[in-house]
One Martini backbone bead per residue (centre of mass of N, CA, C, O) as a GRO file, in nm:
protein
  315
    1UNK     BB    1 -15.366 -17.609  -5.002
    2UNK     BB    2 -15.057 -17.631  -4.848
    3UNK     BB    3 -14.793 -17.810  -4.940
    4UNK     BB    4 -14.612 -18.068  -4.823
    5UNK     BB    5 -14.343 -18.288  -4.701
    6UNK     BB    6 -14.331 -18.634  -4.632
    7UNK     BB    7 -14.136 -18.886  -4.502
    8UNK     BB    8 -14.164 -19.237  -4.512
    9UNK     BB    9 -14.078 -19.496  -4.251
   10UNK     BB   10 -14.101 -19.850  -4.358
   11UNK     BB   11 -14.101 -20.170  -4.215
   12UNK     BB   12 -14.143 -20.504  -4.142
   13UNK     BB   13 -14.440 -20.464  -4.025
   14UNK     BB   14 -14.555 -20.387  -4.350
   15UNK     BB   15 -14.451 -20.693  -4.488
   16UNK     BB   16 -14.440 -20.905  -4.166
   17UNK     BB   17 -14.631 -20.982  -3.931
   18UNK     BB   18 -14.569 -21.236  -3.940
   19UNK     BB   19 -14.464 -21.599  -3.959
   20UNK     BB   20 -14.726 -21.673  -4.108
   21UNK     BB   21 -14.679 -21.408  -4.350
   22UNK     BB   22 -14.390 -21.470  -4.591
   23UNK     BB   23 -14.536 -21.441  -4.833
   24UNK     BB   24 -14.578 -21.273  -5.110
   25UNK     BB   25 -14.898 -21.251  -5.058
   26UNK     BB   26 -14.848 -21.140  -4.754
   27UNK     BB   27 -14.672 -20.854  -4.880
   28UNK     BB   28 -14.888 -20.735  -5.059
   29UNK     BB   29 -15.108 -20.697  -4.852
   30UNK     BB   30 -14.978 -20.534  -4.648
   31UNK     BB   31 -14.910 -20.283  -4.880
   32UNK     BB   32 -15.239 -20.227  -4.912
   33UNK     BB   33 -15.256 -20.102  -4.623
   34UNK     BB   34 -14.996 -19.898  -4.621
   35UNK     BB   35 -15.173 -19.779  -4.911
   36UNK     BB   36 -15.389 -19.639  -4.752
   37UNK     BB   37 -15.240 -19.448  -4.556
   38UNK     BB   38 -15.088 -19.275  -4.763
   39UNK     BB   39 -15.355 -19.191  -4.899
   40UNK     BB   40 -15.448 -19.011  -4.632
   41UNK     BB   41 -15.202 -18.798  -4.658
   42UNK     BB   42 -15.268 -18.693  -4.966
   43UNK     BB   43 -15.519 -18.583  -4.907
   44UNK     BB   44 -15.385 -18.387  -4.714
   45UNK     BB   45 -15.170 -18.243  -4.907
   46UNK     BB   46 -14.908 -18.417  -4.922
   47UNK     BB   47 -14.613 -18.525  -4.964
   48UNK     BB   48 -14.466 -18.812  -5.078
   49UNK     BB   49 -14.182 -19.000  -4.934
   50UNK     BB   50 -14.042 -19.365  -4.962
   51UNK     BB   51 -13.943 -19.577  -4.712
   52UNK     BB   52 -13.807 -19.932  -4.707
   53UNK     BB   53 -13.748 -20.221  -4.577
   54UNK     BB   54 -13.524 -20.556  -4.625
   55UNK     BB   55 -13.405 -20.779  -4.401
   56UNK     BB   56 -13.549 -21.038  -4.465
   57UNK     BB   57 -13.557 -21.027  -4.781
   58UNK     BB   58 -13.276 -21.052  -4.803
   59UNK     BB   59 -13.200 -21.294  -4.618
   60UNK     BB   60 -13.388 -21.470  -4.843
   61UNK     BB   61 -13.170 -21.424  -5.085
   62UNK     BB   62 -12.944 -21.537  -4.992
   63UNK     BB   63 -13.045 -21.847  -4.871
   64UNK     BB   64 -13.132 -21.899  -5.209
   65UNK     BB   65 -12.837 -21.877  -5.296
   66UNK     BB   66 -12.688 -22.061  -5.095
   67UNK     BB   67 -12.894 -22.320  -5.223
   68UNK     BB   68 -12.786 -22.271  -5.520
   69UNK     BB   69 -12.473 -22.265  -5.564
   70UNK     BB   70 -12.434 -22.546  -5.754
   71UNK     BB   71 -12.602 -22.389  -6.027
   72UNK     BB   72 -12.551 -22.058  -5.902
   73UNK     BB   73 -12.481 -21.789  -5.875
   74UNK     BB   74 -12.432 -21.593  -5.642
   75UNK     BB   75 -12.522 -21.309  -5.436
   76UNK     BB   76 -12.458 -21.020  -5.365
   77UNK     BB   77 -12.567 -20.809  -5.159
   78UNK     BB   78 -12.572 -20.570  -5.350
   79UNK     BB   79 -12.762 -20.789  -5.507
   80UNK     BB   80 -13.044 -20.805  -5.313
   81UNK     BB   81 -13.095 -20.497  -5.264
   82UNK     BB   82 -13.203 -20.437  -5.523
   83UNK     BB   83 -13.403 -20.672  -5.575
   84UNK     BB   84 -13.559 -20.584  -5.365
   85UNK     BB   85 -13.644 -20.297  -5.417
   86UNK     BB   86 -13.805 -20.373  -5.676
   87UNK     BB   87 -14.047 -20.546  -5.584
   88UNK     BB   88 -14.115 -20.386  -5.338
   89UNK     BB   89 -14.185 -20.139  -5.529
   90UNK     BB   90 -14.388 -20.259  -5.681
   91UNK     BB   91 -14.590 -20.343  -5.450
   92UNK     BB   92 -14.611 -20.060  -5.384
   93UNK     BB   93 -14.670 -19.915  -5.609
   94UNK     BB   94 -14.973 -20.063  -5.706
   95UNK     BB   95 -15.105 -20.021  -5.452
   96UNK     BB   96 -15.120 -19.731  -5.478
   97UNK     BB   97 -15.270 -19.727  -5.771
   98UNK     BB   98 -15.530 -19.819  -5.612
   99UNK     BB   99 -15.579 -19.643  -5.367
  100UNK     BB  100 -15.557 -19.345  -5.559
  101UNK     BB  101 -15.799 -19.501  -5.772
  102UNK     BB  102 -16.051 -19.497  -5.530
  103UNK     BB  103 -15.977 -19.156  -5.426
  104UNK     BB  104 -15.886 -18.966  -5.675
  105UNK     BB  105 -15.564 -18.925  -5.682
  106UNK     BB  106 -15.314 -18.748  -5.875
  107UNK     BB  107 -15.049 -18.991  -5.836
  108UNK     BB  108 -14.749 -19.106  -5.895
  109UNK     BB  109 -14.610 -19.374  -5.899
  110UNK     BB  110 -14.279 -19.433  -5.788
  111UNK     BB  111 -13.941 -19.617  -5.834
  112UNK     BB  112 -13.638 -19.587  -5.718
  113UNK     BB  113 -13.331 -19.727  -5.747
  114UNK     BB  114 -13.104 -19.650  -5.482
  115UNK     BB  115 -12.808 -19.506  -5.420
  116UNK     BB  116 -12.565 -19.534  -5.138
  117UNK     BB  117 -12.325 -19.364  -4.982
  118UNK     BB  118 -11.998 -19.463  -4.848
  119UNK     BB  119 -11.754 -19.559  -4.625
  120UNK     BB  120 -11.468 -19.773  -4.632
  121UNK     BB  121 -11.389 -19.635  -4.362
  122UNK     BB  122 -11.592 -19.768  -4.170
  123UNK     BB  123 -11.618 -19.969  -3.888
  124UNK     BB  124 -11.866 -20.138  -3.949
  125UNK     BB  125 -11.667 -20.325  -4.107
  126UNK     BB  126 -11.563 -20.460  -3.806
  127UNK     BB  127 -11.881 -20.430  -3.714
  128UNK     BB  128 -12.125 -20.652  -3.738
  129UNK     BB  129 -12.508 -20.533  -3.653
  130UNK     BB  130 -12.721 -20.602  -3.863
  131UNK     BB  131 -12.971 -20.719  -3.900
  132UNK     BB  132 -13.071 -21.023  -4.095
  133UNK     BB  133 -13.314 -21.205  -4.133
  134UNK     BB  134 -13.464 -21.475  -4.013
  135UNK     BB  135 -13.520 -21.615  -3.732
  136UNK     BB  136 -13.365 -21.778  -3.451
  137UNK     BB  137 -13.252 -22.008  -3.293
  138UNK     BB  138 -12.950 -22.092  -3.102
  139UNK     BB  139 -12.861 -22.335  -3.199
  140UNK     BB  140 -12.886 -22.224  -3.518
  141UNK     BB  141 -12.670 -22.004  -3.463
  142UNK     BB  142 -12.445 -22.130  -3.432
  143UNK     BB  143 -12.403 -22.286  -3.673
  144UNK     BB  144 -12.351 -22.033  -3.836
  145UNK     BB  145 -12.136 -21.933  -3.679
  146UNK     BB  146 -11.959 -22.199  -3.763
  147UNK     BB  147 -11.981 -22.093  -4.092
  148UNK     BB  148 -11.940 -21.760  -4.066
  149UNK     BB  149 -12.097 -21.607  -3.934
  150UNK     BB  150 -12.282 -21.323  -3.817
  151UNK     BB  151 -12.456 -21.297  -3.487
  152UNK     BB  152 -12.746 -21.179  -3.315
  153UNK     BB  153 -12.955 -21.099  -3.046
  154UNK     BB  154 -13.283 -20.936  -3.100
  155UNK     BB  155 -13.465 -20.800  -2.860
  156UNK     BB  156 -13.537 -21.091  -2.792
  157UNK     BB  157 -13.686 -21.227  -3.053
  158UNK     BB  158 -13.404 -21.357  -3.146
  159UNK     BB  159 -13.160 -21.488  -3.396
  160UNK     BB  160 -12.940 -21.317  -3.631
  161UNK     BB  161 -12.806 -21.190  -3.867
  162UNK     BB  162 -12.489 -21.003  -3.960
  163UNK     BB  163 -12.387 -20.677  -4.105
  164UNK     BB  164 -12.303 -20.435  -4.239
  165UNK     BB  165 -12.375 -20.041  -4.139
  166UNK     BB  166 -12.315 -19.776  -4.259
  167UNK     BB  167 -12.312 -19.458  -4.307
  168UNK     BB  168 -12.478 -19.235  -4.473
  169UNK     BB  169 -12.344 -18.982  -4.747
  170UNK     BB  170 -12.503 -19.030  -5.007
  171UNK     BB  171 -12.740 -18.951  -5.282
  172UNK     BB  172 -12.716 -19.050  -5.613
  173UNK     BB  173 -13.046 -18.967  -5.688
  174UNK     BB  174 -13.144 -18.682  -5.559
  175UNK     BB  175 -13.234 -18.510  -5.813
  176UNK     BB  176 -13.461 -18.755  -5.928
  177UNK     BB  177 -13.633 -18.689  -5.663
  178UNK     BB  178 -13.712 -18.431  -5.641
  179UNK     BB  179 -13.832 -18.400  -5.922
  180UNK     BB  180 -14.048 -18.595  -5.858
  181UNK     BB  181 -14.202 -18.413  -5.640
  182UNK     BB  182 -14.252 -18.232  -5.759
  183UNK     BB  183 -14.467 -18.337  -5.969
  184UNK     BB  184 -14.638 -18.544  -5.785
  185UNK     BB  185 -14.469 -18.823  -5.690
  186UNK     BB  186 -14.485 -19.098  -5.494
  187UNK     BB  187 -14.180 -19.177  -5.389
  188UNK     BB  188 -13.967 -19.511  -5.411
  189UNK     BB  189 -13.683 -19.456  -5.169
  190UNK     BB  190 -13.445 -19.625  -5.027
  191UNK     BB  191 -13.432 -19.890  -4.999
  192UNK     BB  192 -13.284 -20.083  -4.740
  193UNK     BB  193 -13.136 -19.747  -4.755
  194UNK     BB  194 -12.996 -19.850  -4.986
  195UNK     BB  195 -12.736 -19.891  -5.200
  196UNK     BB  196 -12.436 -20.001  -5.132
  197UNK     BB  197 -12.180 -19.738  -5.214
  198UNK     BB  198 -11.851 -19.638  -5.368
  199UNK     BB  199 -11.567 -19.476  -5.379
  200UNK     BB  200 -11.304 -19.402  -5.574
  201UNK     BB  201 -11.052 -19.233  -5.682
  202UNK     BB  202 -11.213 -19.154  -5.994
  203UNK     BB  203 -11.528 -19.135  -5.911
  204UNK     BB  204 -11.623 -19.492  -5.898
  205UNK     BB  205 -11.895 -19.672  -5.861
  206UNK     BB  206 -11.939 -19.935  -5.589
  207UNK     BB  207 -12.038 -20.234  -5.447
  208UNK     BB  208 -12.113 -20.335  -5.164
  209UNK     BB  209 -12.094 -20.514  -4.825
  210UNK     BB  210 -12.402 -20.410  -4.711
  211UNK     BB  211 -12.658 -20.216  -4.447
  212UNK     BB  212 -12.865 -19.967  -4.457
  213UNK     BB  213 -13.024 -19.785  -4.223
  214UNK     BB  214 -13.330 -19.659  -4.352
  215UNK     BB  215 -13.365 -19.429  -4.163
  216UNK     BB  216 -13.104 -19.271  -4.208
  217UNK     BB  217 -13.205 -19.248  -4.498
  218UNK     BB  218 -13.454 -19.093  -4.460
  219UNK     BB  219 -13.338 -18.885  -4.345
  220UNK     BB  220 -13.180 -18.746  -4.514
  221UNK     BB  221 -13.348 -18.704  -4.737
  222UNK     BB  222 -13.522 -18.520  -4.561
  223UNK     BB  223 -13.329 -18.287  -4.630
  224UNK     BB  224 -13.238 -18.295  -4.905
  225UNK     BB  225 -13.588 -18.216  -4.959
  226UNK     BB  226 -13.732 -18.018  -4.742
  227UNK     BB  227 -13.880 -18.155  -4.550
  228UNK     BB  228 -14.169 -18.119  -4.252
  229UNK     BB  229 -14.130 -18.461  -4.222
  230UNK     BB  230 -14.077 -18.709  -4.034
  231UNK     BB  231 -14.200 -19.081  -4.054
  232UNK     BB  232 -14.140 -19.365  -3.804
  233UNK     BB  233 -14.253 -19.667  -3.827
  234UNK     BB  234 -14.412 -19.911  -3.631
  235UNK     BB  235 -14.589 -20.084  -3.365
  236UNK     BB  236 -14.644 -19.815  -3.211
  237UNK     BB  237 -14.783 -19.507  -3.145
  238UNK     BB  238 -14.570 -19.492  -2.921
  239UNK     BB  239 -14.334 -19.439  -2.701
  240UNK     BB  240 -14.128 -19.548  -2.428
  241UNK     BB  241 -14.015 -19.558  -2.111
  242UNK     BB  242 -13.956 -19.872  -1.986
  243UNK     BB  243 -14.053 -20.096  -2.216
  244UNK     BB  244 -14.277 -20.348  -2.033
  245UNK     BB  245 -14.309 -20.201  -1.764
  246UNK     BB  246 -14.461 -20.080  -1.468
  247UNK     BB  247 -14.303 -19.755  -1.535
  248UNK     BB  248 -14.425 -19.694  -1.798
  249UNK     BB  249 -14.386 -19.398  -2.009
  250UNK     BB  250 -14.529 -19.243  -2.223
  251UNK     BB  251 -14.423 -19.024  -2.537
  252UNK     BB  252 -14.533 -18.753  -2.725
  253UNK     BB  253 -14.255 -18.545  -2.628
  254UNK     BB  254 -13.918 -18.460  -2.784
  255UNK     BB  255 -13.681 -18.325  -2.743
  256UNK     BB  256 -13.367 -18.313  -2.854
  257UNK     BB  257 -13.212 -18.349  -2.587
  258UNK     BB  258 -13.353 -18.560  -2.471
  259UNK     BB  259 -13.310 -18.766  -2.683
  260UNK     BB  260 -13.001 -18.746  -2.639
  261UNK     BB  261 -13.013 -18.868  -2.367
  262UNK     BB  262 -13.204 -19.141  -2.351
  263UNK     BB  263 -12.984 -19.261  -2.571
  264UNK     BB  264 -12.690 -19.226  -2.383
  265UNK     BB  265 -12.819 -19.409  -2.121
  266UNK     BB  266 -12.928 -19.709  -2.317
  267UNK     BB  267 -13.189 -19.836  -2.174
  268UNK     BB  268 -13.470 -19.759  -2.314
  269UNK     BB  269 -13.355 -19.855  -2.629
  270UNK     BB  270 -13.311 -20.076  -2.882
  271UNK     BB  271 -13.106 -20.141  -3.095
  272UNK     BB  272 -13.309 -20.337  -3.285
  273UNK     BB  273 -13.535 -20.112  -3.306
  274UNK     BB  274 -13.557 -19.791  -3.146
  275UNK     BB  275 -13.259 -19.632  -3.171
  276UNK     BB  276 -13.250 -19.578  -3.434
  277UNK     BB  277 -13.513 -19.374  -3.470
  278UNK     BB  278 -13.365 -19.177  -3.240
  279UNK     BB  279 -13.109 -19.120  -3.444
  280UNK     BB  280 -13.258 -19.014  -3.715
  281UNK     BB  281 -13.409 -18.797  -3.591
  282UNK     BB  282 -13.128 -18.653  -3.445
  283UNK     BB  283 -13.031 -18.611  -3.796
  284UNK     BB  284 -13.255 -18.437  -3.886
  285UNK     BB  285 -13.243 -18.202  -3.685
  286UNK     BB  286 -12.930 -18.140  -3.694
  287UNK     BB  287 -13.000 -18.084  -4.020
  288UNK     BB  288 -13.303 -17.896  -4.028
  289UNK     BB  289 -13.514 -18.044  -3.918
  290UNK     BB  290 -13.872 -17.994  -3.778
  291UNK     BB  291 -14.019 -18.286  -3.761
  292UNK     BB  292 -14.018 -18.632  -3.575
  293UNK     BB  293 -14.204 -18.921  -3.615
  294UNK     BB  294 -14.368 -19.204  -3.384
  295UNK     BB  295 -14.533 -19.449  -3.554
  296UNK     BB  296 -14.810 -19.622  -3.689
  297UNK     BB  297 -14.934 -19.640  -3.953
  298UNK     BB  298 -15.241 -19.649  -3.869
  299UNK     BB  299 -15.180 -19.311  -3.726
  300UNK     BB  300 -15.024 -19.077  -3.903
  301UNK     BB  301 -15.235 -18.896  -3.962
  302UNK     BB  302 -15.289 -18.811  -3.694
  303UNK     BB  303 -14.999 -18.749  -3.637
  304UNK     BB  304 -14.995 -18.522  -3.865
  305UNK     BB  305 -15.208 -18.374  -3.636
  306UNK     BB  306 -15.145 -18.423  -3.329
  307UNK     BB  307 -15.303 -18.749  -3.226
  308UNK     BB  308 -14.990 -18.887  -3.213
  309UNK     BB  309 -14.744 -18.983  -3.103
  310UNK     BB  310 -14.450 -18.905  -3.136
  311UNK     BB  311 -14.261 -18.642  -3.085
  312UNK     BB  312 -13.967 -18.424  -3.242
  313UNK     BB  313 -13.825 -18.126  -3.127
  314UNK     BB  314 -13.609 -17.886  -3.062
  315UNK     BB  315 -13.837 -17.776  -2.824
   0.00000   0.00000   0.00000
């Protein structure tokens, strides 16, 4: 069985189903499923690096900092994003070794605390966009933003805040990551899109304030380690275009061109929810990968045997 490698980024709905189960035990059990999904994938001969969303989790690090700050020092956010990374990493290593010790794979969950290098002069720092932390109604986001927090509408589903978000250029573990994939280890990195970090004049990193968004550091990854496969996973088995409309068409396959025109009409596509992934999709087919699929976790395995999702690919 020839082995191949697939990235997979996984969403806020691996680790909180809906609003009734925020609990931390309520995201080790979402990760119990998600990691018997991935271990389905290994099964099938695939190599697999994992990244993971981390917006709500960052969210609720961020206000119980700021509800402790009489006490104890703020967290920054990017002291969040690690923060973050590190449990996630935890809960999805566990469930995982024990998926893999299950099914009888001999593979090493593995997790990296990555960070992501950013340019300081991204515009995005300009323009805070990516949302982090729990849905509010208008009423408190107002409030929100009369405290000075950046909060918008994200996709119908509610109020959130809002953070700079800018581009990834370089995966500062890429080294340490390739060789564990060598080895059959299968890597939890780039969690929350990865801890964003500068470089000064003299070549050392600094963590900036701002969310790398997890699909497009995915995506880099999985360049920079020559995946055969993109897998960004959301909530429904494939995209579609007028989603929700009377006119709705699901779509099994897009070329880049398409995928490119779809983009850039704007209307297809959600920026809080579905455009990053076909952003994602598009910079990954762009810089040399070769097929990028989106569907929901419980789908993958069909999905790279070709009887699920939508696939993205040259042609």
């Amino acid at each position: 069985m020839r082995e191949r490698t697939a990235v997979v980024a996984i969403g806020g709905n691996a680790l909180i189903k809906d609003a009734a189960h925020i609990s931390l035990a309520d995201q080790y059990a979402a990760l119990g499923e998600t990691s018997r999904h991935i271990a389905q994938i290994l099964s099938s001969g695939w190599k697999v690096a994992i990244g993971h969303g981390n917006g709500p989790q960052v969210g609720y690090a961020l206000r119980r900092s700021e509800l402790a700050a009489e006490e104890l020092p703020i967290e920054p956010l990017d002291v969040c994003g690690a923060d973050t990374q590190g449990w996630i990493g935890y809960f999805l290593q566990q469930n995982l070794y024990n998926s893999l010790r299950a099914t009888n794979i001999q593979s090493q969950p593995v997790t990296v605390i990555t960070q992501v290098e950013v340019d300081s002069k991204d515009p995005a720092f300009q323009n805070p966009s990516k949302p982090i932390g729990a849905f509010m109604d208008k009423d408190l986001a107002m409030r929100r933003c009369a405290e000075g927090w950046s909060v918008m509408e994200d996709s119908g589903r509610g109020w959130r805040r809002t953070v700079p978000s800018p581009i990834p250029q370089r995966i500062i573990e890429e080294e340490a990551i390739t060789t564990l994939i060598a080895t059959g280890a299968v890597v939890i990195t780039v969690g929350g899109g990865g801890i964003p970090v500068v470089r000064d004049t003299d070549g050392a990193l600094h963590g900036i304030s701002a969310v790398i968004d997890k699909d497009l550091s995915c995506a880099l990854l999985a360049n920079k380690i020559g995946a055969e496969a993109l897998i960004l996973c959301t909530g429904v088995e494939k995209i579609a275009l007028h989603f929700g409309k009377p006119d709705q068409v699901w779509l099994d396959h897009l070329t880049l061109d398409q995928a490119r025109q779809y983009l850039a009409e704007g209307t297809h596509f959600a920026q809080g929810s579905m455009a990053p992934k076909i952003q994602a999709a598009i910079r990954y087919l762009e810089q040399g990968g070769a097929r990028a699929i989106i569907t929901s976790i419980q789908n993958m395995q069909r999905a790279l045997n070709g009887d699920a999702g939508t696939h993205i690919t040259h042609r």
